[in-house]
C-alpha positions in Angstrom: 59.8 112.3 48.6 56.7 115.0 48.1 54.8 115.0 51.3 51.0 114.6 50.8 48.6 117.3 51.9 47.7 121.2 51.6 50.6 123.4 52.2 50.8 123.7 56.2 50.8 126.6 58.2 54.0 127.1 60.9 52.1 125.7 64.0 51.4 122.7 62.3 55.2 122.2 61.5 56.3 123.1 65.1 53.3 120.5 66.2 54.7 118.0 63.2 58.2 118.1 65.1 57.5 117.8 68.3 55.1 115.2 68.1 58.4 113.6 65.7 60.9 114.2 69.3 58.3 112.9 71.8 58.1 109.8 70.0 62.1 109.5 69.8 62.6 111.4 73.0 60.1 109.5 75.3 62.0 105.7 75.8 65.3 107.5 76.2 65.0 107.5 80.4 64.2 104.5 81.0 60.9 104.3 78.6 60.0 107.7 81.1 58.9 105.1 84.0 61.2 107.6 86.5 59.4 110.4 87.6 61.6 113.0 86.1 61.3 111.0 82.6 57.4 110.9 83.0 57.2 115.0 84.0 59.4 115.9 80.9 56.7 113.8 78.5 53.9 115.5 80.2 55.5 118.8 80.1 56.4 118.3 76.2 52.6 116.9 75.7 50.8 119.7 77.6 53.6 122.3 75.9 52.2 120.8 72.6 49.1 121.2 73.5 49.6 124.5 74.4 50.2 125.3 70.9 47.6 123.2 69.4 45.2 125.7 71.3 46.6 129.0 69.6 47.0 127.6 66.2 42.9 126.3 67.1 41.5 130.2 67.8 43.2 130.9 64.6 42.8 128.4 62.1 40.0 125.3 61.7 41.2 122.4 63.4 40.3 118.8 62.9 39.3 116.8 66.0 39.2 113.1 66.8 35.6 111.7 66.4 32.8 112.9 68.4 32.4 109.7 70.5 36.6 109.3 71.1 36.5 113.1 72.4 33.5 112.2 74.5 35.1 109.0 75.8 38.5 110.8 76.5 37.1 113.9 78.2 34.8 111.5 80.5 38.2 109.8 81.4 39.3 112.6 82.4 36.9 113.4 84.4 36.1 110.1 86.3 40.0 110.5 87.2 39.4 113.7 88.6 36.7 112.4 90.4 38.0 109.6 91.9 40.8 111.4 93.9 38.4 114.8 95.1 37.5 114.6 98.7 34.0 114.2 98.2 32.9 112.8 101.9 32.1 109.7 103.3 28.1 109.5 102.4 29.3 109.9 99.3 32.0 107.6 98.8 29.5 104.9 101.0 27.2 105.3 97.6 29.7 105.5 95.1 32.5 103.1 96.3 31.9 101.6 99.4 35.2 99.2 99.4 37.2 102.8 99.4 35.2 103.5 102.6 35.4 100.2 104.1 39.5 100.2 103.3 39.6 103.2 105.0 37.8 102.3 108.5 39.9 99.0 108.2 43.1 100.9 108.4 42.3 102.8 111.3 43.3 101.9 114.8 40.5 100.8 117.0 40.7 100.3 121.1 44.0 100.4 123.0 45.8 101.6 120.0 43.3 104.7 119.6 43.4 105.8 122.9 47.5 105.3 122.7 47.6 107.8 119.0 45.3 110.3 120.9 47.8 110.5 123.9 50.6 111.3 121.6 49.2 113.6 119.4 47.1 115.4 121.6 43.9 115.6 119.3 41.4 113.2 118.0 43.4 111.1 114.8 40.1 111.6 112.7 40.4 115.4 112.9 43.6 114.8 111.3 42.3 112.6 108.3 41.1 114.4 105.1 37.7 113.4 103.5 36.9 110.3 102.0 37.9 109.5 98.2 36.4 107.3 95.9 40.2 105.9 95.0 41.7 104.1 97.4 45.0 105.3 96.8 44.5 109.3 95.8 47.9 110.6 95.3 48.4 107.7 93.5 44.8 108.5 91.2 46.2 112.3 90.6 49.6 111.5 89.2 48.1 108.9 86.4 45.3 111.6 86.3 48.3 114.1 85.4 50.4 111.7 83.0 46.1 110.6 81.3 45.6 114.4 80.7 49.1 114.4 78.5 48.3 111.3 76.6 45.0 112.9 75.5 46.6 116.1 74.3 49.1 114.2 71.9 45.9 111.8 70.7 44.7 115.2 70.2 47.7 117.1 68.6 48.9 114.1 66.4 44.7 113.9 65.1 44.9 117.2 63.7 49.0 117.5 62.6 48.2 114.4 60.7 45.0 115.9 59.4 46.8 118.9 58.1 50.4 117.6 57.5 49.9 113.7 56.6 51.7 110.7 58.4 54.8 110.4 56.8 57.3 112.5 59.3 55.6 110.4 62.5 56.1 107.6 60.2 59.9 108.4 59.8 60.3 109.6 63.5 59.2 105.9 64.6 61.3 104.0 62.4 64.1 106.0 63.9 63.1 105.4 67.0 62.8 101.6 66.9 66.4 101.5 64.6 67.7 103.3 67.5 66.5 101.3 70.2 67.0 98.0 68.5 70.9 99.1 67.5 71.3 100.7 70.9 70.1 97.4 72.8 72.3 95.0 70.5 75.3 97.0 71.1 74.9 96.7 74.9 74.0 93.0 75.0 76.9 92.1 72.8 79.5 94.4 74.8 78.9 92.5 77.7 78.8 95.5 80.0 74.9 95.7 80.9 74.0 99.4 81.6 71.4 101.2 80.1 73.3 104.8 79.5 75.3 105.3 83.0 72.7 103.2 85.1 74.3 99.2 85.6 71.2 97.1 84.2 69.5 94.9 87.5 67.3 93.0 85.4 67.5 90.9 81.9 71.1 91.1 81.7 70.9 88.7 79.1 68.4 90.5 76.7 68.4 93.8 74.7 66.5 95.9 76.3 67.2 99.2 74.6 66.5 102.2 77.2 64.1 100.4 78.5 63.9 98.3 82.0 62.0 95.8 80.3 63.0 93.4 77.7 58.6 93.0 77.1 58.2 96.9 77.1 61.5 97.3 74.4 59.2 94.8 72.0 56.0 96.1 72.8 57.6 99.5 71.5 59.5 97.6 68.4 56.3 96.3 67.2 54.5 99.4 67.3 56.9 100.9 65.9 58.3 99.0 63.1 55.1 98.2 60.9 54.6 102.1 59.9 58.4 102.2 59.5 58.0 99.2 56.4 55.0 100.6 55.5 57.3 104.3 54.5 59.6 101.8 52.9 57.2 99.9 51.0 56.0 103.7 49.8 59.5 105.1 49.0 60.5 102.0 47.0 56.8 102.5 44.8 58.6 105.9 43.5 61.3 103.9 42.1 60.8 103.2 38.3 59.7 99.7 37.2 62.5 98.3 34.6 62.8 95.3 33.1 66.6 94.9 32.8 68.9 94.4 35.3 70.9 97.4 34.3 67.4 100.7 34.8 67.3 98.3 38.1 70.8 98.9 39.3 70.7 102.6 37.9 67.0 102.9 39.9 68.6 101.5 42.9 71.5 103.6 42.7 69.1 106.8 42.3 68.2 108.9 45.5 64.9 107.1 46.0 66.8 104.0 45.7 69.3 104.9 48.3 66.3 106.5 50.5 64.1 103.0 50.2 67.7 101.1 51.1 68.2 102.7 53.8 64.8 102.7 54.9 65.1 98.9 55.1 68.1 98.9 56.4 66.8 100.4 59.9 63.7 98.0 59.3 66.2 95.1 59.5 68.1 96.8 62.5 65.0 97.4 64.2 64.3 93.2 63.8 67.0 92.4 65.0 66.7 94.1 68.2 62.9 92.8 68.5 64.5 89.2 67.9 67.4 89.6 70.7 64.9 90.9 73.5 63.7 87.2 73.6 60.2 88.6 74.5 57.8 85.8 73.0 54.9 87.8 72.5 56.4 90.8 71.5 58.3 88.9 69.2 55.5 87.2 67.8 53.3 90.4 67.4 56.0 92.7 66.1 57.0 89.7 63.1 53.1 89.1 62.5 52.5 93.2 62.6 55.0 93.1 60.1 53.9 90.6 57.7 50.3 91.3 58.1 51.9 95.5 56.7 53.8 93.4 53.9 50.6 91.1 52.9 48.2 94.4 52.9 50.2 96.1 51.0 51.6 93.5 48.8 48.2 91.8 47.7 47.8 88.0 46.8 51.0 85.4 46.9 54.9 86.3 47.4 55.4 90.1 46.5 57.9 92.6 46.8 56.7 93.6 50.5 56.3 90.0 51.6 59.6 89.7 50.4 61.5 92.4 51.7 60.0 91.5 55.3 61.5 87.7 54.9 64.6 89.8 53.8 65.2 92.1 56.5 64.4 89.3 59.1 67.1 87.0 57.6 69.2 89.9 58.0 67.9 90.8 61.8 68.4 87.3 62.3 72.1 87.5 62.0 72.9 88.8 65.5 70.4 86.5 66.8 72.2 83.7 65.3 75.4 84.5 66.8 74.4 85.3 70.1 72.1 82.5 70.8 69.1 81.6 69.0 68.5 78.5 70.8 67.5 80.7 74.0 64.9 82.0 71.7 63.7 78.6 71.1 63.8 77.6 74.4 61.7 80.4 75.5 59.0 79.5 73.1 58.9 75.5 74.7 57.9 77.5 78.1 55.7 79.4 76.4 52.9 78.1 78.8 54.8 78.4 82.2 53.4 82.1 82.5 50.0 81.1 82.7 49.7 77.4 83.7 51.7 78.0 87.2 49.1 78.6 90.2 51.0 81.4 91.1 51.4 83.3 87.8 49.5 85.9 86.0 46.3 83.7 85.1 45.8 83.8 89.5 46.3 87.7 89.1 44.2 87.8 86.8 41.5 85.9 88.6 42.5 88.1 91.7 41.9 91.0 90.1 37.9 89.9 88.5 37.3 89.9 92.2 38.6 93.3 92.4 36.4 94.5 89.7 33.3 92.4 91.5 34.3 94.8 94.7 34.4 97.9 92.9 32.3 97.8 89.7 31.3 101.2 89.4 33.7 103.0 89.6 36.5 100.6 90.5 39.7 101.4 93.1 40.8 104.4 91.1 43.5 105.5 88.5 46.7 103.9 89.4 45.7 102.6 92.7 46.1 98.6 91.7 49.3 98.7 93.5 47.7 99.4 96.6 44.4 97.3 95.8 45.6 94.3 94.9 47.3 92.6 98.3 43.5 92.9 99.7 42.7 90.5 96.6 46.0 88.6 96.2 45.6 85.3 96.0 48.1 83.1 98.9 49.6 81.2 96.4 50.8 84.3 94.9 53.9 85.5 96.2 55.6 88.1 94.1 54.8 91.8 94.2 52.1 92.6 91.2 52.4 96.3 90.8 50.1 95.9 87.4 47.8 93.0 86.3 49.6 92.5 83.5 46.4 92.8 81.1 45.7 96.5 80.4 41.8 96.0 80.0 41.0 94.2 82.7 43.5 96.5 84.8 41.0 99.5 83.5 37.9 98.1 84.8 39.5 97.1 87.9 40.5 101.0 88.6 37.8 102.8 86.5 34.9 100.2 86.7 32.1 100.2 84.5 32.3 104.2 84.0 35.9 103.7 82.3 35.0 100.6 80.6 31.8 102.2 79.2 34.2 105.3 78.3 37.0 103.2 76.8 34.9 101.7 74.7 33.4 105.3 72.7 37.4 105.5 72.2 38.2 102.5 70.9 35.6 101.7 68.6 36.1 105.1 66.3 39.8 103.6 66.4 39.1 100.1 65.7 36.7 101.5 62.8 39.9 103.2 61.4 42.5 100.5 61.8 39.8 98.1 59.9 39.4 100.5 56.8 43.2 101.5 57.1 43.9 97.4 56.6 41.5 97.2 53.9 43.6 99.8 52.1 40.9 102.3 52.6 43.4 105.2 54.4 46.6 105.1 52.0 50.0 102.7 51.9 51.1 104.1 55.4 48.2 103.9 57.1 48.5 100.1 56.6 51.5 100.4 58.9 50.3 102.2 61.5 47.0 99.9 62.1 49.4 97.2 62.2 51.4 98.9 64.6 48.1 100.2 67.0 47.1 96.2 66.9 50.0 95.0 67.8 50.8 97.5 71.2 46.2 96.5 71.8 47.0 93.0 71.6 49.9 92.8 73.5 48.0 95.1 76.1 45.9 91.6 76.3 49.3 90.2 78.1 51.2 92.8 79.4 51.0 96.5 80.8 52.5 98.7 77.5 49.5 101.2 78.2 51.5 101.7 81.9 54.7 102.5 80.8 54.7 106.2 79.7 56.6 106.0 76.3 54.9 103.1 75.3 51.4 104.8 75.8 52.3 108.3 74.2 53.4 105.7 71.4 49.9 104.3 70.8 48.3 107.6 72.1 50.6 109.5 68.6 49.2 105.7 66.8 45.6 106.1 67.7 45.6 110.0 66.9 47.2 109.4 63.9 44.9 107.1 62.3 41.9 109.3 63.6 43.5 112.1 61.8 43.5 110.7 58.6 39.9 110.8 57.9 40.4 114.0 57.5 43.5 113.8 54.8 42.3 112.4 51.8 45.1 113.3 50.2 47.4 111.3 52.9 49.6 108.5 51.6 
């Protein structure tokens, strides 16, 4: 299978293979939510980048688009900003509910007077300056793990520039086969542990590596579109005969084999996205899916539309014998979710009036943890670390300045997965814009952009498909 593209220099295969491990590497502890899974992404993402910047004083590198790189340096910054000690007139200007949080939590009276006996010095001399985040330590570590998503947008732009897509295509079909086979074989074992680690939560799900049945799908239909979309390519080297015997002979051929066994893990990774029982991830990873096959296929029932009903009647076998009536039943309380006072449609609500309270600049990077029980609403009860909607999540802790900022990123990239649909970008960049929807739209529901494999998975999605403006030789 020729890969497309100038001959590369050896940078840009080092950068081709690690950007290939991250994205096989990365849901392996636990979709890198622990904090020694998350430092070893950001180590291999800044390490990448590393390289990136001596193969850059060397050799003419492609960038993302003028107005992403604007948008994801002033990210950057605004982070930084948000967790510097810049004072409270500042912070009164800036963010005034950080400075009003902040007197709120301070004793007052009795209680004073009682802290100043015991430590012997005035509390306040003790306090460091005001920040604009309400939570700063917690602003600096998604500063830390923001600054390593933007170096492999950055990397995978310009591998993909110079190298073409198909080796990060490859790398996340493995990935999803793996996670989808991995998953299956725990759930049907009936021992729930994810490695070494006994599984606390959705014992009765595949789950992969991952904690969470809706993060494993989010990642499986992501990864799974580009995945067909190498198939579909592989299988359009295989010669078109009319008789059943050049068929089997073309089958039996090593591009036959190859595009066999490229849908073989397309099927595997299915059936793993069918047994996590995750209705919207289910739904966005089989419409990701057919929306590849349809693109690619053209007008009525073709080959790709085929081979996608195919490999989910396959997928669907586990699913059949493990219990697709759960499945079904899931979908009938489809509306639970959202119709319950309690559930996220009240978060959400909660946090508008977060946003309201801090629309500048908003609570800070990673501080809706600590930010939300001021908003919560008393009906809601349960612990809402995230507000399970990724955009409304980033005004809430950026404010306008992040929405404003997201926005010069996304609509370069939205740009690109349009024209990549419309067949304007090659066969695999069909798959990959129907992979980068499907992890935007389930963003809409869901928190993918918070886990940290899941977000160097569309961060290696988005750089790809800015990369291949630059490859018009790319597939």
């Amino acid at each position: 299978m020729p890969e497309p593209g100038p001959r590369p220099d050896p940078l840009s295969r080092v950068l081709e293979a690690g950007l290939a491990a991250v994205v096989v590497a990365a849901p392996l502890p636990f979709g890198a939510v622990s904090p020694a899974g998350r430092l070893a992404l950001e180590v291999a993402a800044l390490s990448l980048l590393a390289i990136w910047i001596v193969r850059a004083l060397a050799l003419p590198t492609p960038l993302p688009p003028r107005l992403a790189a604007l948008g994801l340096a002033g990210l950057v910054l605004l982070g930084a900003l948000q967790c510097l000690p810049v004072g409270a007139a500042v912070t009164s200007v800036l963010s005034p509910l950080s400075l009003e949080t902040r007197r709120a939590s301070q004793p007052e009276g009795a209680a004073l007077e009682a802290e100043r006996r015991i430590l012997s010095v005035d509390p306040a001399l003790l306090e460091g300056k005001a920040t604009l985040s309400l939570d700063p330590q917690a602003t600096a570590s998604a500063l830390r793990t923001g600054a390593a998503l933007v170096a492999l947008l950055i990397v995978a732009t310009s591998v993909v520039a110079t190298r073409g897509p198909v080796v990060v295509c490859l790398a996340l079909l493995v990935a999803a086969a793996f996670q989808a086979l991995y998953g299956t074989l725990v759930l049907a074992s009936g021992h729930p542990v994810i490695w070494h680690v006994p599984k606390t939560y959705y014992l009765d799900c595949a789950t992969g590596t991952f904690v969470n049945r809706n993060h494993f799908a989010g990642f499986l239909a992501a990864a799974l579109p580009p995945g067909l979309a190498l198939a579909v390519w592989s299988a359009r080297e295989l010669p078109v005969a009319p008789r059943w015997r050049e068929r089997l002979l073309a089958a039996a051929s090593p591009a036959g084999i190859r595009t066999a066994f490229l849908g073989l893990l397309v099927a595997t990774g299915i059936a793993g996205l069918l047994l996590s029982y995750s209705r919207a991830g289910i739904a966005l990873g089989i419409g990701a899916l057919l929306l590849t096959a349809l693109c690619l296929g053209g007008r009525g029932w073709s080959r790709p539309v085929l081979g996608v009903v195919l490999a989910a009647v396959v997928g669907a076998l586990p699913l059949a014998q493990i219990g697709a009536e759960r499945l079904a039943a899931r979908y009938a309380r489809a509306g639970d979710d959202f119709a319950s006072p309690a559930g996220r449609s009240a978060v959400w609500h909660d946090t508008l009036g977060m946003i309201r309270a801090a629309p500048l600049f908003g609570v800070g990077f990673g501080a809706f943890d600590a930010a939300y029980p001021i908003f919560r609403s008393p009906e809601v009860r349960l612990h809402y670390d995230h507000a399970h909607n990724d955009p409304l999540q980033a005004l809430a802790e950026g404010g306008l300045a992040a929405g404003v900022l997201l926005a010069l990123v996304l609509a370069p990239l939205l740009r690109e997965i349009v024209r990549a649909l419309g067949r304007g970008r090659g066969t695999l960049a069909v798959g990959l814009a129907a992979g980068a929807a499907a992890l935007l739209l389930h963003g809409l529901i869901d928190f993918n952009f918070h886990i940290p494999a899941n977000a160097a998975t569309g961060a290696i999605l988005a750089g790809t498909l800015l990369g291949l403006r630059w490859n018009e030789e790319a597939t």
